[in-house]
Biopython code that builds the backbone (N, CA, C, O; Angstrom):
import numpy as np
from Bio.PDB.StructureBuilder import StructureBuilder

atoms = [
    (1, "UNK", "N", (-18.915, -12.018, -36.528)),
    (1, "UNK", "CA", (-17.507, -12.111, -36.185)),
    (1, "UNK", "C", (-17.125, -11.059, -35.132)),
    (1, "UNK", "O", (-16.530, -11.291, -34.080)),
    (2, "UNK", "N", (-17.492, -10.052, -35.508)),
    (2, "UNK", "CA", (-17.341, -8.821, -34.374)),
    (2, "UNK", "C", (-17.867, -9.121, -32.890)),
    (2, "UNK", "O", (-17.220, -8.946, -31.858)),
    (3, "UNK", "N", (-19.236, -9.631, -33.005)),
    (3, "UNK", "CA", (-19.756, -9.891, -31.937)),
    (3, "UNK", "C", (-19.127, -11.044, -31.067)),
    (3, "UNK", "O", (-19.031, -10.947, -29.844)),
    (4, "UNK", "N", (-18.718, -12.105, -31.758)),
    (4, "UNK", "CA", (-18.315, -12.963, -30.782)),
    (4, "UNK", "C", (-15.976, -12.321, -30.411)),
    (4, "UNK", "O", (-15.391, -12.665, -29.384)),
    (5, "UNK", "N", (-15.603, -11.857, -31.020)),
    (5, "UNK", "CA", (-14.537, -11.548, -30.774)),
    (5, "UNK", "C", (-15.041, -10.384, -29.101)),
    (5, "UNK", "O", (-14.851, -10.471, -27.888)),
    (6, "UNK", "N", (-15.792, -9.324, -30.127)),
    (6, "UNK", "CA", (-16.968, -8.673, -28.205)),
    (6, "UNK", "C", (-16.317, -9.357, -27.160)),
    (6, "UNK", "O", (-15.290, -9.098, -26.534)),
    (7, "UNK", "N", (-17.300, -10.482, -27.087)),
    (7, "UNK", "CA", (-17.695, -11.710, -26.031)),
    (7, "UNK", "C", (-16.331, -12.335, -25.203)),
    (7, "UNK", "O", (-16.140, -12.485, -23.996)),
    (8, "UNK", "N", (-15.527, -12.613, -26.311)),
    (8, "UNK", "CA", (-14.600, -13.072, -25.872)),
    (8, "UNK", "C", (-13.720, -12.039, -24.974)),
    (8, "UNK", "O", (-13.443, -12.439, -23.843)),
    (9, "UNK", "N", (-13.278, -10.824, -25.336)),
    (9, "UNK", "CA", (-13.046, -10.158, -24.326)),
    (9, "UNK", "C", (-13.546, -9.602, -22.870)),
    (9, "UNK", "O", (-13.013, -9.294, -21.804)),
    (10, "UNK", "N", (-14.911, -9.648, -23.440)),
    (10, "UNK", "CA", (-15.486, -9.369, -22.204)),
    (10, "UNK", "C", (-15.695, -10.571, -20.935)),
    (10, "UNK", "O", (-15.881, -10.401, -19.730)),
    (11, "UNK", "N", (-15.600, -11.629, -21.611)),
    (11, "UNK", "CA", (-15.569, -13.103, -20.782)),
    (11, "UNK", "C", (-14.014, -12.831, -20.330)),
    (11, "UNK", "O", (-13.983, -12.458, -19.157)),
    (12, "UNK", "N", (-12.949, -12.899, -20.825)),
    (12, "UNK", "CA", (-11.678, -12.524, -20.476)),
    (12, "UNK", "C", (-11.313, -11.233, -19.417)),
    (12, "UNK", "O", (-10.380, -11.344, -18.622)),
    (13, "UNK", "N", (-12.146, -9.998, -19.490)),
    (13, "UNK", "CA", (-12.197, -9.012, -18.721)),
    (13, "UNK", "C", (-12.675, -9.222, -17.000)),
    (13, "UNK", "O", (-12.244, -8.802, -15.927)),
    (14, "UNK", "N", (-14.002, -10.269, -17.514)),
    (14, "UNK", "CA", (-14.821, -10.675, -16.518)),
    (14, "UNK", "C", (-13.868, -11.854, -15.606)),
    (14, "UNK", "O", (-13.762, -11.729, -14.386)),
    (15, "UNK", "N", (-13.474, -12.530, -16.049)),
    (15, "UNK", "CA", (-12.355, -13.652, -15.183)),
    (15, "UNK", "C", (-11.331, -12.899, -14.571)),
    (15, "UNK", "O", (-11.302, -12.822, -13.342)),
    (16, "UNK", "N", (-10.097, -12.073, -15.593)),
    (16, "UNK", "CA", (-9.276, -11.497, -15.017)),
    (16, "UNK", "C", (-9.836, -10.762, -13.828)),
    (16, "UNK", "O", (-9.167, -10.896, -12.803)),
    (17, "UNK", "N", (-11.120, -9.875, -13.722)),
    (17, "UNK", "CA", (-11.669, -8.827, -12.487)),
    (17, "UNK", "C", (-11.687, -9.970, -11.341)),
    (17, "UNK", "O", (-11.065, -9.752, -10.302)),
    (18, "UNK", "N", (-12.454, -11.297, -11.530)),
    (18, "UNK", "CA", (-12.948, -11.789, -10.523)),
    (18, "UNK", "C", (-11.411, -12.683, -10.049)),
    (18, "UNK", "O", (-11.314, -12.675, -8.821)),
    (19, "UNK", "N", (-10.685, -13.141, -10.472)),
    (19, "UNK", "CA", (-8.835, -13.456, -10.161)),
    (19, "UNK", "C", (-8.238, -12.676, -9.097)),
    (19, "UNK", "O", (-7.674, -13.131, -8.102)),
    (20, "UNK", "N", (-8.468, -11.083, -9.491)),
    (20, "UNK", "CA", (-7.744, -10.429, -8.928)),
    (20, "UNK", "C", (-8.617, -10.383, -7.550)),
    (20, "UNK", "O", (-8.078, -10.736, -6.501)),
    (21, "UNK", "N", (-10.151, -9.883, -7.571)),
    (21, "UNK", "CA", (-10.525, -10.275, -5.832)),
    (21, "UNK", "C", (-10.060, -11.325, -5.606)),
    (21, "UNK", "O", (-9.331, -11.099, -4.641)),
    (22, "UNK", "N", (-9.980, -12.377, -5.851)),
    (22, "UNK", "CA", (-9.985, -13.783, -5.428)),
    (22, "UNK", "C", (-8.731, -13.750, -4.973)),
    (22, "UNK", "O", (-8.797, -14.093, -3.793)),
    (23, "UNK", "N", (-7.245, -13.446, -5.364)),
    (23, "UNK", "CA", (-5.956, -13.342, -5.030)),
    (23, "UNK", "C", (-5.685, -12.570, -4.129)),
    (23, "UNK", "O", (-4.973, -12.947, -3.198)),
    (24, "UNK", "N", (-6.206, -11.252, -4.190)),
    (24, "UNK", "CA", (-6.147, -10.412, -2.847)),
    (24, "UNK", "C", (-5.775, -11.035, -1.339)),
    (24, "UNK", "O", (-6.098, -12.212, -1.181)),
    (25, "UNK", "N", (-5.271, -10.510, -0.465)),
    (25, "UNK", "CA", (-5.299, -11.101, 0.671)),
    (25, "UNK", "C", (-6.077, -10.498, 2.008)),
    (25, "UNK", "O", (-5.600, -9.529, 2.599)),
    (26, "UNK", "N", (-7.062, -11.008, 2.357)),
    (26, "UNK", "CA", (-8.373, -10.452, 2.927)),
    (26, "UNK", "C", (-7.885, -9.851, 4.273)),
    (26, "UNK", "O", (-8.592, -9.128, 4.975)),
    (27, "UNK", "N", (-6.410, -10.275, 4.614)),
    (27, "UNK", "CA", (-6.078, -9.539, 6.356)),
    (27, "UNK", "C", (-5.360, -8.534, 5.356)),
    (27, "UNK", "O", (-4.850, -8.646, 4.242)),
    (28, "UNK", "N", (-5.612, -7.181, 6.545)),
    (28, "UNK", "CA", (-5.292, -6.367, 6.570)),
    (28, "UNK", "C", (-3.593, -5.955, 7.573)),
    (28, "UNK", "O", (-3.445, -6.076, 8.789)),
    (29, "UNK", "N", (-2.719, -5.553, 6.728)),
    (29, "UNK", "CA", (-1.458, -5.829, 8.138)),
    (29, "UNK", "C", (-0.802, -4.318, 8.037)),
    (29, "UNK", "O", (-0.571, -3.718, 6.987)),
    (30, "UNK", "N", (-0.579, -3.887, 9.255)),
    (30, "UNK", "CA", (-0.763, -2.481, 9.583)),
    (30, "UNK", "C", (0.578, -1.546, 9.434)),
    (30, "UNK", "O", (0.809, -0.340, 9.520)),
    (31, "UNK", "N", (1.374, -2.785, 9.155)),
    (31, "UNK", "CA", (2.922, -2.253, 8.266)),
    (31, "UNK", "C", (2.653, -2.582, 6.654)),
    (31, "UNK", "O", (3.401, -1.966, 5.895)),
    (32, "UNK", "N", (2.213, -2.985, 6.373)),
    (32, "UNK", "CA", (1.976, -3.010, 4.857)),
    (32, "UNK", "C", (0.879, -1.796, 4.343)),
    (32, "UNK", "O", (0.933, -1.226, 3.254)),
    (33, "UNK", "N", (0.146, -1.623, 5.130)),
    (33, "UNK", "CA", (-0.781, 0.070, 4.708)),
    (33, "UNK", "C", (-0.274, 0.916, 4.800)),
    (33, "UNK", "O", (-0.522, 1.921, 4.134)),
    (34, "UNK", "N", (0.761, 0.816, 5.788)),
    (34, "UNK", "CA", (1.236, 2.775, 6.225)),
    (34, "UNK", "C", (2.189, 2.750, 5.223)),
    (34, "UNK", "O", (2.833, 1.772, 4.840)),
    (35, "UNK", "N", (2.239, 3.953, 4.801)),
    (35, "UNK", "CA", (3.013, 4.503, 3.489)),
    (35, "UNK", "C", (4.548, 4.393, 3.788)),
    (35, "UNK", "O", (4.925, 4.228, 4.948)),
    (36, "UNK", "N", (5.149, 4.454, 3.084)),
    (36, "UNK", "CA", (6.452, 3.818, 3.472)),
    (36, "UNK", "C", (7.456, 5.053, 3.980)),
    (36, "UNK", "O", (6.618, 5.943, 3.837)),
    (37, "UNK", "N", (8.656, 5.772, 4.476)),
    (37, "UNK", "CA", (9.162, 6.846, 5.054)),
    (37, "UNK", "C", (10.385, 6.144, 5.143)),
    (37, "UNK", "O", (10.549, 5.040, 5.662)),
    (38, "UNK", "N", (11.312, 6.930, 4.549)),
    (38, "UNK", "CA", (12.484, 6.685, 4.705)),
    (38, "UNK", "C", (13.043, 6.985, 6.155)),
    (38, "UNK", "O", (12.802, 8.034, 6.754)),
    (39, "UNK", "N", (13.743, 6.050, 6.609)),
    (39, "UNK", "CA", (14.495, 6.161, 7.884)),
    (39, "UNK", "C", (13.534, 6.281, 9.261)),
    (39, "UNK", "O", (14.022, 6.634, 10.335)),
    (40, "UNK", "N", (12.325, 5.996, 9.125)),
    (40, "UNK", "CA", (11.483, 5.738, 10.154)),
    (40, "UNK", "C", (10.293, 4.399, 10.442)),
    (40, "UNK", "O", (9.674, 3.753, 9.596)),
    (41, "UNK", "N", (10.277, 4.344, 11.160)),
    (41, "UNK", "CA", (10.010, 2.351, 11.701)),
    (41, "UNK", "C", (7.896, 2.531, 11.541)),
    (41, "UNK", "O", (7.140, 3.027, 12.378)),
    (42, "UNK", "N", (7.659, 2.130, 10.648)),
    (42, "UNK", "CA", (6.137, 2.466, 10.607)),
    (42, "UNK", "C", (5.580, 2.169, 11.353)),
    (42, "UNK", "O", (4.504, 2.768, 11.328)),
    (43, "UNK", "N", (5.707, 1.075, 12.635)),
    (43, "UNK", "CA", (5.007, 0.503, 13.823)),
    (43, "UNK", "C", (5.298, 1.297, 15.154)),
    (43, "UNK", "O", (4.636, 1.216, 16.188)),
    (44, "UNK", "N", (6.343, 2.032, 14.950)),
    (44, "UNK", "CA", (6.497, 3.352, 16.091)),
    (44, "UNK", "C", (5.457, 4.358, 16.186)),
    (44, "UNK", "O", (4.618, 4.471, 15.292)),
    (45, "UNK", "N", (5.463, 5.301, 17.506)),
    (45, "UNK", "CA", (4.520, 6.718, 17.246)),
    (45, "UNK", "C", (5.193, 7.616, 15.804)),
    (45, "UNK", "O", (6.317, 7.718, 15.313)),
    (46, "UNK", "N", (3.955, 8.114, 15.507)),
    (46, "UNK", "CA", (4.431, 9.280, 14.125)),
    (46, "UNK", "C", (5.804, 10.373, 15.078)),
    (46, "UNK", "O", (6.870, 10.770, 14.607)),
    (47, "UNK", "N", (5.383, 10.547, 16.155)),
    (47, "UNK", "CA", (6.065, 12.224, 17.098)),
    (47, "UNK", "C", (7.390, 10.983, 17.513)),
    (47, "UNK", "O", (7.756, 10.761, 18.667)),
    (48, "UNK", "N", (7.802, 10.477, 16.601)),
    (48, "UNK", "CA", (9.337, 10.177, 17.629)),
    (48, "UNK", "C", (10.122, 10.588, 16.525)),
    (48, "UNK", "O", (9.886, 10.486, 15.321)),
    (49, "UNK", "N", (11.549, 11.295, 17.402)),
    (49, "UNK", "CA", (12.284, 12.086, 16.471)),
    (49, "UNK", "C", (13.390, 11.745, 15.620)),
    (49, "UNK", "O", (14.365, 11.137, 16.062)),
    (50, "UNK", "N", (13.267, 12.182, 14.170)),
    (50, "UNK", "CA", (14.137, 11.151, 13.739)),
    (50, "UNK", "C", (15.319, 11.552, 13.687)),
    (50, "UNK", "O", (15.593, 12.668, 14.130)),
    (51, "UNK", "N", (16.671, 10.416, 12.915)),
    (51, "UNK", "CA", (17.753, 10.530, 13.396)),
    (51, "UNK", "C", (18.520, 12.180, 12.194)),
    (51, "UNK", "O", (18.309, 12.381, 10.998)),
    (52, "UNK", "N", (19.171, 12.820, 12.948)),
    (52, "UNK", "CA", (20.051, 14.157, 12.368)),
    (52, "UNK", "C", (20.611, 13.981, 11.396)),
    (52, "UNK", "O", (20.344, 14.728, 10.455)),
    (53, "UNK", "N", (21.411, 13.138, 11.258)),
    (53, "UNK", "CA", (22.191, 12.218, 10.503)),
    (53, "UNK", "C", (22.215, 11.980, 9.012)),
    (53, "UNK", "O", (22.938, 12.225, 8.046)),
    (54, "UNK", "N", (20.901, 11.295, 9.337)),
    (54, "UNK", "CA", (19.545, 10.483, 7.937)),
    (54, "UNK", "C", (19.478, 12.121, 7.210)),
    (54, "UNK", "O", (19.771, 12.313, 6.030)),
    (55, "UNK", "N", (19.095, 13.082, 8.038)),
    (55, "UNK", "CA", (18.607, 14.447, 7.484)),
    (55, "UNK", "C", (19.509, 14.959, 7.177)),
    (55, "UNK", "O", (19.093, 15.729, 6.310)),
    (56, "UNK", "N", (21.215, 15.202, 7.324)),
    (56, "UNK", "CA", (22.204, 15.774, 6.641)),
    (56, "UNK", "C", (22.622, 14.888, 5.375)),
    (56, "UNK", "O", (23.142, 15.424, 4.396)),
    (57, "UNK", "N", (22.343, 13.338, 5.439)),
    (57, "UNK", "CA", (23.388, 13.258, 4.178)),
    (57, "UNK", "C", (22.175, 13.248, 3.404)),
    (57, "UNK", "O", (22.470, 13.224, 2.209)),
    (58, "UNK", "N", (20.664, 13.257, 3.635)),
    (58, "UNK", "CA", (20.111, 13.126, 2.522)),
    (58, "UNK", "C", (19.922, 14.770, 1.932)),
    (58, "UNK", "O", (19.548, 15.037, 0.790)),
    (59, "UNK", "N", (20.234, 15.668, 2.872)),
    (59, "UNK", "CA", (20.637, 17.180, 2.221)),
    (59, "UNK", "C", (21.824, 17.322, 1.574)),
    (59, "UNK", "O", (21.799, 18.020, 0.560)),
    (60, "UNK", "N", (23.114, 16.716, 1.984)),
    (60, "UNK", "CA", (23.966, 16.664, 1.302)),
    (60, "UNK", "C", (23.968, 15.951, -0.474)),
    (60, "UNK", "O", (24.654, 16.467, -1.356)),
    (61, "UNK", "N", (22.945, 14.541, -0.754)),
    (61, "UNK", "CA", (22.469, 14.177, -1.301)),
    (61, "UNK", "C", (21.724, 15.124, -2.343)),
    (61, "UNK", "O", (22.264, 15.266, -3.440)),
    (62, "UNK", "N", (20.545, 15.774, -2.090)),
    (62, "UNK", "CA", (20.373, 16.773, -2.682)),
    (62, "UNK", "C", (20.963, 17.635, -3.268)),
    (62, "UNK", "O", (20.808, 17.950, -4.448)),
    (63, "UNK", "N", (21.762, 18.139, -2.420)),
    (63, "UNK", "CA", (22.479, 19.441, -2.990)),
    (63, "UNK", "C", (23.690, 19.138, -4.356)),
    (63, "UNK", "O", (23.991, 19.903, -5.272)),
    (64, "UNK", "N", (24.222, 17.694, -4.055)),
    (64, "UNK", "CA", (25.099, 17.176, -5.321)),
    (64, "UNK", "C", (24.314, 16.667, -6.643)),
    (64, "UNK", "O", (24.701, 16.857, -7.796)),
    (65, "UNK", "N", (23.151, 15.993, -6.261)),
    (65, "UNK", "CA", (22.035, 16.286, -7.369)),
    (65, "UNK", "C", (21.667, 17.066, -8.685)),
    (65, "UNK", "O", (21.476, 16.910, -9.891)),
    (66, "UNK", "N", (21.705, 18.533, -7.119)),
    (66, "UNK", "CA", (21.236, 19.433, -8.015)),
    (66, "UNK", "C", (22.338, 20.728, -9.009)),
    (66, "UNK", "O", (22.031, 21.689, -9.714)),
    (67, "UNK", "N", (23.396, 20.249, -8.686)),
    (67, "UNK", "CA", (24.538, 20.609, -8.867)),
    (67, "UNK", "C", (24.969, 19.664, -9.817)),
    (67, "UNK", "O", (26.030, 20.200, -10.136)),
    (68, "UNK", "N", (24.895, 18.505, -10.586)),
    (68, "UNK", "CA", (24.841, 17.563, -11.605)),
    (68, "UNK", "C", (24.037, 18.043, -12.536)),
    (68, "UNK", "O", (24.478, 17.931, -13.679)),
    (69, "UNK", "N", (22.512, 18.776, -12.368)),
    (69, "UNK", "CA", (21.772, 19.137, -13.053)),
    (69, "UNK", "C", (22.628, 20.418, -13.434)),
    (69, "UNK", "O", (22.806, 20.105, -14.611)),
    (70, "UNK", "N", (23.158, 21.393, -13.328)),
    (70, "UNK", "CA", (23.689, 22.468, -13.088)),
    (70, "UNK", "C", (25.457, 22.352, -13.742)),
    (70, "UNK", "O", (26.315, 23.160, -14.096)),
    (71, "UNK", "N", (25.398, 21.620, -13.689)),
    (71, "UNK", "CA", (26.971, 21.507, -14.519)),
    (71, "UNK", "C", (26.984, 20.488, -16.039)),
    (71, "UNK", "O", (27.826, 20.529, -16.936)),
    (72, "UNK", "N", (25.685, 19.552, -15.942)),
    (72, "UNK", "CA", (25.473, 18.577, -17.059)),
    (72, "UNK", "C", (25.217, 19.748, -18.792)),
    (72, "UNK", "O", (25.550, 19.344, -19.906)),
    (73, "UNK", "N", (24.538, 21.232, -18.507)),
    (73, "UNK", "CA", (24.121, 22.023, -19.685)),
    (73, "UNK", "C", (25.222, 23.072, -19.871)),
    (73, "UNK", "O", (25.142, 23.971, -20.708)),
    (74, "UNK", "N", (26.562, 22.847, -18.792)),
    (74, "UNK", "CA", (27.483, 23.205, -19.267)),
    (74, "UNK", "C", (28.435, 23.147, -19.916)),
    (74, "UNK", "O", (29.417, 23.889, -19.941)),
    (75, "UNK", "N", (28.142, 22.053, -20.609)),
    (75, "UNK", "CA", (28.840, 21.255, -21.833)),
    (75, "UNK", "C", (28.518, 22.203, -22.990)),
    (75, "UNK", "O", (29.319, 22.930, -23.578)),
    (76, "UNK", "N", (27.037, 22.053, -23.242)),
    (76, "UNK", "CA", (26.384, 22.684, -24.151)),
    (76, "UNK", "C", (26.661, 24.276, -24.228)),
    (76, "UNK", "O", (26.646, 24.925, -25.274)),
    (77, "UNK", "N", (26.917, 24.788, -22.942)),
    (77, "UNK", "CA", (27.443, 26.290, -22.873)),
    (77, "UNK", "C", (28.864, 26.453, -23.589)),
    (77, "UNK", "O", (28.989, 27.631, -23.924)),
    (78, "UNK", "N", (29.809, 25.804, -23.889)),
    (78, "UNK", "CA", (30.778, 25.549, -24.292)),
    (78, "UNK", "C", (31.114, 26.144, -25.589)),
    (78, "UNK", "O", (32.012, 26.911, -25.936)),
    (79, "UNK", "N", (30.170, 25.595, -26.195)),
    (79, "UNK", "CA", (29.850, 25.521, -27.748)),
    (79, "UNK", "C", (29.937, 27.499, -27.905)),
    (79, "UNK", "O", (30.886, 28.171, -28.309)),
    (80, "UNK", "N", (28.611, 27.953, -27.427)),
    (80, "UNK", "CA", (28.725, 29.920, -27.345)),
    (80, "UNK", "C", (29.807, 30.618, -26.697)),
    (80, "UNK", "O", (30.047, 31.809, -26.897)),
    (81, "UNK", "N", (30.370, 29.971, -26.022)),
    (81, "UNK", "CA", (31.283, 31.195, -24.687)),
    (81, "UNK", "C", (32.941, 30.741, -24.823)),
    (81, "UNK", "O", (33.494, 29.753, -25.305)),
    (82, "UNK", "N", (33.360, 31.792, -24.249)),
    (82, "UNK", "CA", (35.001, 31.194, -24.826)),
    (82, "UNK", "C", (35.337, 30.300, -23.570)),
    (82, "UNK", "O", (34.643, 30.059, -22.582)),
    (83, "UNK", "N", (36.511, 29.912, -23.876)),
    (83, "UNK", "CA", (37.041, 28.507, -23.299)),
    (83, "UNK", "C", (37.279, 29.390, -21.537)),
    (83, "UNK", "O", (36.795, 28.981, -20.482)),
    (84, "UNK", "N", (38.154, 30.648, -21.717)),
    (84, "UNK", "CA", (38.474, 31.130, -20.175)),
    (84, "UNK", "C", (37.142, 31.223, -19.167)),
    (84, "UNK", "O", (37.168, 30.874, -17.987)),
    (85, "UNK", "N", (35.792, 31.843, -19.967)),
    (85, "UNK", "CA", (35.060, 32.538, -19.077)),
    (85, "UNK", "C", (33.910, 30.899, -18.849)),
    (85, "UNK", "O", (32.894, 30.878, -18.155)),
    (86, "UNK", "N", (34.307, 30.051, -19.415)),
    (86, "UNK", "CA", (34.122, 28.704, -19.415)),
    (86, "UNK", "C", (34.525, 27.944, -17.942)),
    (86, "UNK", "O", (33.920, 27.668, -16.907)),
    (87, "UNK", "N", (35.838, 27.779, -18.441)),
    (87, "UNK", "CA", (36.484, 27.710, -17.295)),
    (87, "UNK", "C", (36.565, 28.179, -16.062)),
    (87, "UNK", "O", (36.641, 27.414, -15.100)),
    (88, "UNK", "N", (36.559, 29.421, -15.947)),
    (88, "UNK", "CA", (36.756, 30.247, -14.991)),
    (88, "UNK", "C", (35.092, 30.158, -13.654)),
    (88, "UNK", "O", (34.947, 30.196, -12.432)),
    (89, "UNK", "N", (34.297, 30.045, -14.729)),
    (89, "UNK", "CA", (33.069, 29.732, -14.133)),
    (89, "UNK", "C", (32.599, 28.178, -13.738)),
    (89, "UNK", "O", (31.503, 28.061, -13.189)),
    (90, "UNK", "N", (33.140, 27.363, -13.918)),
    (90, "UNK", "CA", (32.768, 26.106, -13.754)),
    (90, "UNK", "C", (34.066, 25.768, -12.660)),
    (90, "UNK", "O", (33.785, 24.864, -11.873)),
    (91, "UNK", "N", (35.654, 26.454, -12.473)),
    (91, "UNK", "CA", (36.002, 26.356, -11.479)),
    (91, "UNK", "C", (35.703, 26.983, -10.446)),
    (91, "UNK", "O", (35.901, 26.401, -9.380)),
    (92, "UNK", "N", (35.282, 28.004, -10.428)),
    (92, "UNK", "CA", (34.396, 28.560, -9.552)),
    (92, "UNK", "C", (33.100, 28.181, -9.190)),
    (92, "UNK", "O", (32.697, 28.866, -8.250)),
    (93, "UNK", "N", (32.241, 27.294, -9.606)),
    (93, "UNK", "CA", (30.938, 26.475, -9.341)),
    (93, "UNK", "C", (31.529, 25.412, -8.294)),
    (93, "UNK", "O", (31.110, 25.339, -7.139)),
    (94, "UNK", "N", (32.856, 24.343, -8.972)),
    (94, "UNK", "CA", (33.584, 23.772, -7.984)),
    (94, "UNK", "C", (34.011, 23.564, -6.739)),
    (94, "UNK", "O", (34.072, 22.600, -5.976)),
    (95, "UNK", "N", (34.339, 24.887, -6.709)),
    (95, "UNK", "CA", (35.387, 24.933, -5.587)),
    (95, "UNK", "C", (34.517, 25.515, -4.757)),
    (95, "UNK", "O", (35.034, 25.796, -3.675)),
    (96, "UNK", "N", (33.220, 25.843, -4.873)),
    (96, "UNK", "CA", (32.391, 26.362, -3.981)),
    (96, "UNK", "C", (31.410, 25.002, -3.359)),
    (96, "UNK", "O", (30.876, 24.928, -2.253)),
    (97, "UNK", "N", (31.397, 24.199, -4.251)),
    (97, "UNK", "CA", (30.585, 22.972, -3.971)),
    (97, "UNK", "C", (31.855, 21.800, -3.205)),
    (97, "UNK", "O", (31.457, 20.878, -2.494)),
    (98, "UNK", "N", (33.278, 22.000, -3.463)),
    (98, "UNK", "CA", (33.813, 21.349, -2.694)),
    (98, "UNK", "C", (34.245, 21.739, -1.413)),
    (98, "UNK", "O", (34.597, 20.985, -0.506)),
    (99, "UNK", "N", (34.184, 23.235, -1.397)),
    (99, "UNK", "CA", (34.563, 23.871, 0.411)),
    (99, "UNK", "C", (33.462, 23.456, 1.148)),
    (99, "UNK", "O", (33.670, 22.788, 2.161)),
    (100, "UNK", "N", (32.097, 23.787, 0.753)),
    (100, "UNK", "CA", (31.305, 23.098, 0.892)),
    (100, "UNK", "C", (31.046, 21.790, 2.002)),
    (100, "UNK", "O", (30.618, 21.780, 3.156)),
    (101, "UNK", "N", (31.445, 20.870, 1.220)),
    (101, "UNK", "CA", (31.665, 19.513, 0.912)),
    (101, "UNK", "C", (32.785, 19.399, 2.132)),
    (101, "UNK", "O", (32.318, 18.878, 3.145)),
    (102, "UNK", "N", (33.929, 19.720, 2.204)),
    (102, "UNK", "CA", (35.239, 20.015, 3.060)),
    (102, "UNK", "C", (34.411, 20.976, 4.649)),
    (102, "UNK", "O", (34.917, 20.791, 5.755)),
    (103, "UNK", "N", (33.342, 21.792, 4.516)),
    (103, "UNK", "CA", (33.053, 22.169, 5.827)),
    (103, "UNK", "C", (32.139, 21.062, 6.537)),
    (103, "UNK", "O", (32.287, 20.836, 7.739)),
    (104, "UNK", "N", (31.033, 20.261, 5.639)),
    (104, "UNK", "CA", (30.369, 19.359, 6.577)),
    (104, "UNK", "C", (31.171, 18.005, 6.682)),
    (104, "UNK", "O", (30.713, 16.935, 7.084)),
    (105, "UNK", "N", (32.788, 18.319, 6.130)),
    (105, "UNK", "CA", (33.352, 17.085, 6.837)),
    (105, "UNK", "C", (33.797, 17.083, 7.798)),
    (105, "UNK", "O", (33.826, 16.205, 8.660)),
    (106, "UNK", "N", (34.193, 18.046, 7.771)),
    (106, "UNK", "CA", (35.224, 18.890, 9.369)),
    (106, "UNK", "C", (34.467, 19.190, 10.277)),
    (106, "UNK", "O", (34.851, 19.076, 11.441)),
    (107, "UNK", "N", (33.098, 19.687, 9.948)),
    (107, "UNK", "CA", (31.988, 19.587, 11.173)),
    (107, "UNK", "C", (31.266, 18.017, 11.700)),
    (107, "UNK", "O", (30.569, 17.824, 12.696)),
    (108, "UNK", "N", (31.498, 17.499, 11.154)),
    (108, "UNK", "CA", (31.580, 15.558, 11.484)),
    (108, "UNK", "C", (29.940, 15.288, 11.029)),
    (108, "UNK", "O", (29.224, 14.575, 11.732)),
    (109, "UNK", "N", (29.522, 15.820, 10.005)),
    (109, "UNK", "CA", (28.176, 15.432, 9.337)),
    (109, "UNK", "C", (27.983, 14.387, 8.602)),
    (109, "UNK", "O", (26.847, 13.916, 8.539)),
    (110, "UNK", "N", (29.077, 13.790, 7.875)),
    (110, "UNK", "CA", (29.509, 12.185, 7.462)),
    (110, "UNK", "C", (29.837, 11.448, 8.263)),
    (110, "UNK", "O", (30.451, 10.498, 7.778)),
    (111, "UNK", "N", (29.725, 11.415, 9.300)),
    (111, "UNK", "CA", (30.275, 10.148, 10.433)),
    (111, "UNK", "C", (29.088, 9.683, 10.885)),
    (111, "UNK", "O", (28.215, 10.408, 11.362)),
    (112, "UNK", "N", (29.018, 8.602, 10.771)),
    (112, "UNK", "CA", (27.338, 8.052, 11.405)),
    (112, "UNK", "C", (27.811, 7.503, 12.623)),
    (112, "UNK", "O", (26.764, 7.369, 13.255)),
    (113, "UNK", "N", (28.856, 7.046, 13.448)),
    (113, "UNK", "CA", (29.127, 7.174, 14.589)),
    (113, "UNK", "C", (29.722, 7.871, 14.908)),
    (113, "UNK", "O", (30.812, 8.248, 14.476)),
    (114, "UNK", "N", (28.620, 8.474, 16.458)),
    (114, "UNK", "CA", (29.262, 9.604, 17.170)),
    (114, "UNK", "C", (30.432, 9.731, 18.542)),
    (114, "UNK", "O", (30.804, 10.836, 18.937)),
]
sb = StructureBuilder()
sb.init_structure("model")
sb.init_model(0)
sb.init_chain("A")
sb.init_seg("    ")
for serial, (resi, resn, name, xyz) in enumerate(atoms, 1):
    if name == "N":
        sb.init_residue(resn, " ", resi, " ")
    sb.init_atom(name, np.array(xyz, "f"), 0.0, 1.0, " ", f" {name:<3s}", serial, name[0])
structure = sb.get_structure()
């Protein structure tokens, strides 16, 4: 019983392997290999420069991220610390992440037309 249950998987192992060569698609296409890059055209040269733009909001992106991570365990801080020095510190985390926020608007870093 053991032995033929074996068999059967390995006959099953052996089909599924030979399926998957068989399905493969034997051309090779030279946008489907190159690794994928946000905001750059894979059939271009690597040295062309990319757009400023793409690179501020995805820093801006970041930085609200990591500032979500950074205010999400301040819930939990809540619980030990009193309500003012609570407060006082999380409006102050704020208002530093929204001047922030208020200088790369006024410097025109959100406008994708220039």
């Amino acid at each position: 019983m053991l032995v033929s249950c074996t068999m059967i998987i390995m006959i099953l192992v052996i089909l599924i392997l030979i399926l998957s060569f068989i399905s493969k698609k034997m051309l090779s296409d030279r946008e489907k290999s190159s690794p994928f890059e946000c905001g750059f055209d894979p059939k271009t040269l690597p040295r062309m420069p990319f757009s400023l733009h793409f690179f501020l909001v995805a820093i801006l992106f970041v930085i609200f991220d990591v500032e979500l991570t950074l205010l999400l365990p301040m819930i939990f801080a809540l619980k030990i610390s009193s309500l003012a020095s609570y407060a006082s510190f999380a409006l102050s985390f704020i208002s530093i992440l929204l001047t922030g926020l208020f200088h790369e608007w006024t410097q025109g870093a959100l406008q994708w037309i220039c």
